[in-house]
N, C-alpha and C positions, 0 to 999 in steps of 0.2 A: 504494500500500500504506500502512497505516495501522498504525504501533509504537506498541501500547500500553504504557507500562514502568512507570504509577506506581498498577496496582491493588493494592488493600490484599486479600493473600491470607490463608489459614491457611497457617502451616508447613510443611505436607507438600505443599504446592502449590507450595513454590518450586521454581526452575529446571523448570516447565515450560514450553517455547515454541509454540503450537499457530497452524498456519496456517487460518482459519476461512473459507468460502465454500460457493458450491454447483458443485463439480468435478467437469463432465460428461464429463472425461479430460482428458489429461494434456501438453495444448497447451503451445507457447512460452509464454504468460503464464503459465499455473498453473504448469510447472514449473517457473519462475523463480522464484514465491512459496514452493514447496513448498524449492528449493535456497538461499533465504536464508534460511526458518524452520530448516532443518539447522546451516547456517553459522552464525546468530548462537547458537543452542543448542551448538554444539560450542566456539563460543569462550566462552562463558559457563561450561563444562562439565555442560550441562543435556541434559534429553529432550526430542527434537522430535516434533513430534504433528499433523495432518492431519485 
């Protein structure tokens, strides 16, 4: 997995966390990606995205 943390956003785009791929369902790996992009969003206090 690859965290990206230093794009330069607009404002209204902070604290989004979005998991990016092509998820043919919802396997051990993806849902592993899909359960850290939640995890780092909630410690963040942000919205996680898929």
């Amino acid at each position: 997995m690859i965290v990206i943390d230093d794009i330069i956003m607009d404002k209204k785009e902070k604290g989004n966390y979005v998991a990016l791929g092509s998820f043919d369902g919802l396997h051990c790996g993806h849902l592993s990606l899909v359960k850290k992009t939640v995890e780092i969003a909630k410690e963040k206090n942000g919205k996680s995205m898929v």
